[in-house]
N, C-alpha and C positions, 0 to 999 in steps of 0.2 A: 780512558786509557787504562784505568786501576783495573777496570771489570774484567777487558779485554783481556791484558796477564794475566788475571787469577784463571779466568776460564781456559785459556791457550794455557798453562800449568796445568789446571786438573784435568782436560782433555788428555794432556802428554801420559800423566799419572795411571790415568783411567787405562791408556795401551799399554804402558808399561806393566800392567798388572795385568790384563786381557792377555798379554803375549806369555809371558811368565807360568799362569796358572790355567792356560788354555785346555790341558786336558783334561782339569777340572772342569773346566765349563762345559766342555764339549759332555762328557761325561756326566753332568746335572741336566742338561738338555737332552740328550738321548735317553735317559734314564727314566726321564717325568719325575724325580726327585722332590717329592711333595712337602716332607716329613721335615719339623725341626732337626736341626742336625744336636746330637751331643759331644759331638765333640768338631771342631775345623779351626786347627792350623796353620799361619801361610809363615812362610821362611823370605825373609829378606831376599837369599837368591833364590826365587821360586820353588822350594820343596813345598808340599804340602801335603796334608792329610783331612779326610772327610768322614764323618759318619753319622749316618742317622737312620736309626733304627740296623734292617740288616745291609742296605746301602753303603758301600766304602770306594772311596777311590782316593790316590795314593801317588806322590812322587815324593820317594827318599831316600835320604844319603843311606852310600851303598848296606851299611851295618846292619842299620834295618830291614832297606829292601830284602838284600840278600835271608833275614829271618822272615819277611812274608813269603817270599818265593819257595822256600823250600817246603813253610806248612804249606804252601797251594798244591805243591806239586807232588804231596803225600797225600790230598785229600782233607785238610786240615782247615781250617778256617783260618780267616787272618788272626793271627793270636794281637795285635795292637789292639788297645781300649782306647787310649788318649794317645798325644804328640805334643809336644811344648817345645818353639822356638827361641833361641834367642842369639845374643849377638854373632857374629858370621857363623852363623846357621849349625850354633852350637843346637844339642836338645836334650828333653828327658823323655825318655818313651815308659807307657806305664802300658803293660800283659793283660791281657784276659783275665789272668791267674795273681793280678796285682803285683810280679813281681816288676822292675824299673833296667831298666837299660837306658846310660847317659853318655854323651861324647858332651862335656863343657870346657872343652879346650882351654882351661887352663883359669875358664872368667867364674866368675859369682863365689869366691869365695869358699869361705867354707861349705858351704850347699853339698858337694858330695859328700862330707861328712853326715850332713843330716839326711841324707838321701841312704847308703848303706847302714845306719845304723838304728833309721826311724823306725819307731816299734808298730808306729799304726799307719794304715793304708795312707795313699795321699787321693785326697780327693777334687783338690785344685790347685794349680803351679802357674804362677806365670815372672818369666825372664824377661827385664828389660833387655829391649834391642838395642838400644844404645849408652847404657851404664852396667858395664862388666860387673861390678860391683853393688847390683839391684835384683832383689827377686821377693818371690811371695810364694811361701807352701802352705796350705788349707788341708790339716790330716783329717782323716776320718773320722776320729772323735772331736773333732772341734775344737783343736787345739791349732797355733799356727807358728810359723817361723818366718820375720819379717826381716830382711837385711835393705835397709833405706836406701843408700847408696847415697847418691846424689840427689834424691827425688826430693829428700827430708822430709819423708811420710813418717810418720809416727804411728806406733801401736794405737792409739785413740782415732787414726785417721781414718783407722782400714776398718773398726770394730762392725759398723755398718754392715759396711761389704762382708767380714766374715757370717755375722746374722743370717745373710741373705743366702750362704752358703751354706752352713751349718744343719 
């Protein structure tokens, strides 16, 4: 009976996300998308972002779209590098050109401070989806800013993880 739920759950889960980020998929299938990706993104309400190598595909909230849209339609390349989700489909979008565009509705704290005023690139961010009040920036000199939140990760926790980044 245990097995049955868990399976009848992750089947549900597995469509729930098939339906959500469909044209992603459709779009990795047409594509023959071979290549690790360096960067993919998925948004709680199905935004997402993909890229690997010169391959991108893309569902995002309008602020963004509307800046790939316009470099498309000059000629321009997508100017996004990366895309980081977090709670109701808050994000930080990191340029070509490294500079950040962020909608964080209001959660993670001081983070937009650290974000307009960090002196060095960021090279890896991630927003809990479910503790406003959780995040992790990995800058490009290898330095990091951890706010715990709820997790109660601690600087010693993540050292690992930052190594591996660094």
């Amino acid at each position: 009976m245990l097995l049955t739920c868990i399976l009848t759950h992750t089947a549900q889960i597995a469509r729930r996300l098939y339906d959500s980020y469909r044209g992603l998929s459709q779009y990795l299938d047409e594509e023959g998308v071979q290549q690790c990706p360096n960067s993919v993104a998925l948004s709680p309400g199905g935004y997402c972002f993909f890229r690997a190598g010169g391959a991108r595909a893309w569902n995002l909230p309008d602020r963004l779209d509307t800046l790939v849209d316009s470099a498309l339609e000059n000629g321009r390349e997508n100017p996004l590098k990366n895309v980081w989700f977090g709670k109701d489909d808050s994000y930080v979008a990191q340029k070509q050109d490294g500079g950040l565009l962020w909608n964080l509705m209001g959660y993670y704290g001081n983070l937009e401070s650290t974000l307009r005023y960090g002196t060095s690139g960021i090279k890896c961010l991630g927003l809990n989806l479910t503790d406003e009040n959780s995040y992790i920036v990995l800058f490009m000199d290898g330095s990091f800013r951890l706010k715990a939140g709820e997790t109660g990760l601690t600087s010693d926790d993540i050292k690992e993880w930052v190594r591996s980044w660094a």
